[in-house]
N, C-alpha and C positions, 0 to 999 in steps of 0.2 A: 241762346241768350247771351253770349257769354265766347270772346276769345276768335280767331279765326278759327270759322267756320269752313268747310267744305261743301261741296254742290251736290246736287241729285240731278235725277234723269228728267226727260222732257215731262213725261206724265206727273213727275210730284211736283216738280216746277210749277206747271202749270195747275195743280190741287190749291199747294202750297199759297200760290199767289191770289186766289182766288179767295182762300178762307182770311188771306192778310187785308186783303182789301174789305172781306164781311167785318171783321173786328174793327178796320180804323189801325191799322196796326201796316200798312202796307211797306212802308219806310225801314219799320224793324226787322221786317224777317225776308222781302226781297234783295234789301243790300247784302244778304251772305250767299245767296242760293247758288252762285258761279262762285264761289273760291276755290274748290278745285278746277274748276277749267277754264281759271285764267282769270285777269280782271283786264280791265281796256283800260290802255296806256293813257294817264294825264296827257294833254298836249304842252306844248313845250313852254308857254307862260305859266301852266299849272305845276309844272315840274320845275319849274325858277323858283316860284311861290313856295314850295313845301321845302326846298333845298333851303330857301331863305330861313325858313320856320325852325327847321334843324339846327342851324347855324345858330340861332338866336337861345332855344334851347341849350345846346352847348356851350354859350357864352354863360349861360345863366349858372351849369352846373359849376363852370371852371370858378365862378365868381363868387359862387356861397363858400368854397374854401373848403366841404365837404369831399370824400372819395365814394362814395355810393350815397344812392337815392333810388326811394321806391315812383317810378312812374307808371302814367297811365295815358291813354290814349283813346278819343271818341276814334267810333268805326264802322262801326256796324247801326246805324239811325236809331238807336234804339230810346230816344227821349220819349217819343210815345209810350214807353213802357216804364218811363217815371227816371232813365238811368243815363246820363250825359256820357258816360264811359263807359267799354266794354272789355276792354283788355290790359293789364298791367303786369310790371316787370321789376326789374334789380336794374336799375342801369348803374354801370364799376367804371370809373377812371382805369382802373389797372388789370380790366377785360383783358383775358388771354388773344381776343380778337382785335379790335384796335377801342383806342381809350371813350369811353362812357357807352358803351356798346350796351346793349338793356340784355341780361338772359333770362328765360323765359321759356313759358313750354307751349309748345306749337306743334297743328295738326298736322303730320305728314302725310299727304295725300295719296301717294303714290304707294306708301305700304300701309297705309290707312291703321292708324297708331300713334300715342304722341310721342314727341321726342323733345330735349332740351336744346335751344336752339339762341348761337348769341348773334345778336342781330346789330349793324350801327341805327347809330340815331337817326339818319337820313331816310333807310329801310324803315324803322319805325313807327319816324310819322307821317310817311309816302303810304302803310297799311291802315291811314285811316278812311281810305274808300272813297271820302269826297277832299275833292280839292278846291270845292268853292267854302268851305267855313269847316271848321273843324277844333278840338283844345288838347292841351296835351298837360296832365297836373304833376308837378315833382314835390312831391315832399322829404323835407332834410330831417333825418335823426339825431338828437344827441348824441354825444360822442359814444360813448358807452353800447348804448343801441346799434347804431349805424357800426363801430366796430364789430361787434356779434354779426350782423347781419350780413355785412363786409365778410368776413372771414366763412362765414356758412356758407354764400353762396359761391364765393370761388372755390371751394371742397366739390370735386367734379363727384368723388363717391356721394356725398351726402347728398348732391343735388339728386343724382340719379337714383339713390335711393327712397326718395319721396315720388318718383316720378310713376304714375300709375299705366296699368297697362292696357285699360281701353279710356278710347275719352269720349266725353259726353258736355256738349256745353251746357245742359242744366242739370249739372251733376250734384248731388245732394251733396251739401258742405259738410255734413258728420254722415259720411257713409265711403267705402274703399272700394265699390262696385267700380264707380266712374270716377273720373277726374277731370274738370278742366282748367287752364292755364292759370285764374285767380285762385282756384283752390290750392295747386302746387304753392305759389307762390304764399300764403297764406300757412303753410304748411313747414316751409320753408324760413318764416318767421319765428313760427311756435319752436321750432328747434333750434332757431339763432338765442332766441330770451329765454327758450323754456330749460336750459340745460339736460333736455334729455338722456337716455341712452346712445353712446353711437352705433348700439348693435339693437336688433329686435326689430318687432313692426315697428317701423318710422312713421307711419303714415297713422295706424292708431296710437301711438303718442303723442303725435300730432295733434289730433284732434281733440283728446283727450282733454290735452295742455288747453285747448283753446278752449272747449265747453268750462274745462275751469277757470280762465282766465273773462266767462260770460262775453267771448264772441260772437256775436251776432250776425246771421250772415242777410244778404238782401232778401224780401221778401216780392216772388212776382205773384200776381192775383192774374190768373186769366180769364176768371169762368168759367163754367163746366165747360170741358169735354177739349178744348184746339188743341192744346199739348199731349193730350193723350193721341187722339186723331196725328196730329205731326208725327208722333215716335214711331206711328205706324207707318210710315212712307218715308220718315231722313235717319239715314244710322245716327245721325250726332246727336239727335235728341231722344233721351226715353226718361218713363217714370218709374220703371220698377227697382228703381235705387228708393226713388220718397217713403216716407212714410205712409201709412194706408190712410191714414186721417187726410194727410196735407192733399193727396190724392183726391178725395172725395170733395177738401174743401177748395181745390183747385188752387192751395197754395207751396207754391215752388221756393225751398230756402235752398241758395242759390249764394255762392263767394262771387263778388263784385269788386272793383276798386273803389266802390262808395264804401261797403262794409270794412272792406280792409284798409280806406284812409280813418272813419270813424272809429277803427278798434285804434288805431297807430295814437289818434287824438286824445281817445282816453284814456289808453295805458302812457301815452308818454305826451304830456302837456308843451314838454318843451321845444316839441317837433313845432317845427316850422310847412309853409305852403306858399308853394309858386304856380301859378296858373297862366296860360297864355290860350290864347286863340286868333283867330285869324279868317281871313275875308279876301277876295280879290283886292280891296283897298286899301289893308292897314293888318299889324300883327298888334298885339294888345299881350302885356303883360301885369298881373295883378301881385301883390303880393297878400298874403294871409288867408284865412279857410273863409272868407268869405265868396262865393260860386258868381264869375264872370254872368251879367245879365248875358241871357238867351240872346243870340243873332251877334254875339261877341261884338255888342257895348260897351265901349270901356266909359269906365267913373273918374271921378275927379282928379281920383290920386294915382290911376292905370299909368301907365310910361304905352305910349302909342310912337308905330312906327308905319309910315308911309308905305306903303308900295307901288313901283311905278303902275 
């Protein structure tokens, strides 16, 4: 659902792709199925193109006058499943790695586990999978917020204290079974606003903080039965973190960057939103929570920028 994804064997591959194709879903769940074993390199107008796109982001962050911002990144095709983004981050001007670097927790493939991982911006929005159109949203905090948020996620214990120890990208967002990347991150908010404990379970205070704070995480609707059947063939996916109910009703709450810009929006009003996307032809940048038309349309008041 949810964050880099990793690959399975020829035989679920090809299950997998089959049952994506019976749903009308083919886009969402075959664009993860190889991230462990590699993705095919953009060709070198596509790798101009995102490097551009980076560049642009960056300018954008250097220009709101802010030092952290919560971003997020389309990746994984998953609009068919109602969600424009799948992955987001902390991105720090003053990243122990080099400046606006996003951290973030990501799948390690090779010890099959997550880990916190600080990534630059170029990395970033090169891991959204397609180089023909893609969006990338920042939104700025109040000073107060963004300070708290700022100072939590450069605490390398606090971070890793939230970091869980298996992941699952349709990881129930009130449960400590599984984790994935927007739940960390999610997690990692609740303890910047929430004043917590700095000792104890972090992760159920966490959550805690956040059912009281009426957090809402995304909701996916599959239908009986494909996500169960999927957990049975991809380690990344299982249900026995859900509820018994959501199970039966085939509904998956699930931490998203849609949920986690929507809580940012209501708990803190004076957050701001930058949107861009992009096309072999033009990078498009919005300002405010109102969502770039699909096929990245810019509107009347977008700032559009050519690409050769």
């Amino acid at each position: 659902m949810a964050c880099n994804l990793p690959g399975g064997g020829h035989t679920a591959r090809r299950v997998v792709l089959a049952l994506a194709c019976a749903w009308g879903a083919t886009a969402a769940w075959s664009g993860s199925l190889n991230y462990c074993q590699g993705q095919t390199e953009p060709n070198a107008a596509a790798q101009d193109r995102l490097i551009q796109v980076a560049a642009v982001v960056k300018a954008e962050l250097e220009r709101s006058g802010h030092s952290v911002a919560i971003v997020s990144r389309s990746g994984l095709a998953l609009q068919r499943l109602g969600h424009r983004y799948s992955h987001a981050g902390v991105s720090l001007k003053a990243s122990p790695s080099i400046p606006w670097s996003v951290r973030q927790l990501y799948y390690a493939c090779d010890e099959k586990r997550p880990r916190i991982f600080d990534q630059g911006m170029t990395g970033f929005v090169m891991g959204a999978l397609d180089p023909a159109e893609g969006y990338v949203s920042i939104v700025l905090l109040p000073p107060d917020a963004a300070q708290a948020l700022e100072h939590t996620a450069l605490n390398d214990h606090q971070a890793l204290r939230l970091l869980g120890s298996t992941y699952s990208a349709n990881a129930y967002a009130f449960g400590q079974r599984y984790q994935n990347c927007n739940q960390w991150l999610a997690e990692l908010m609740a303890h910047a606003w929430g004043a917590l404990a700095p000792e104890g379970d972090a992760r159920g205070q966490a959550q805690g903080w956040l059912r009281d704070q009426h957090y809402q995480p995304s909701s996916f609707s599959l239908g009986w039965g494909p996500l169960a059947w999927l957990a049975g063939l991809l380690p990344w996916l299982h249900t026995d973190d859900h509820p018994e109910q959501n199970i039966i009703d085939a509904q998956y709450q699930v931490s998203m960057p849609a949920s986690i810009e929507a809580f940012v929006q209501q708990r803190l009003p004076q957050a701001t939103r930058i949107e861009l996307c992009y096309t072999p032809q033009h990078i498009v940048v919005r300002r405010g929570w109102e969502p770039i038309t699909p096929g990245c349309q810019p509107g009347a008041d977008d700032t559009v920028t050519a690409l050769p």
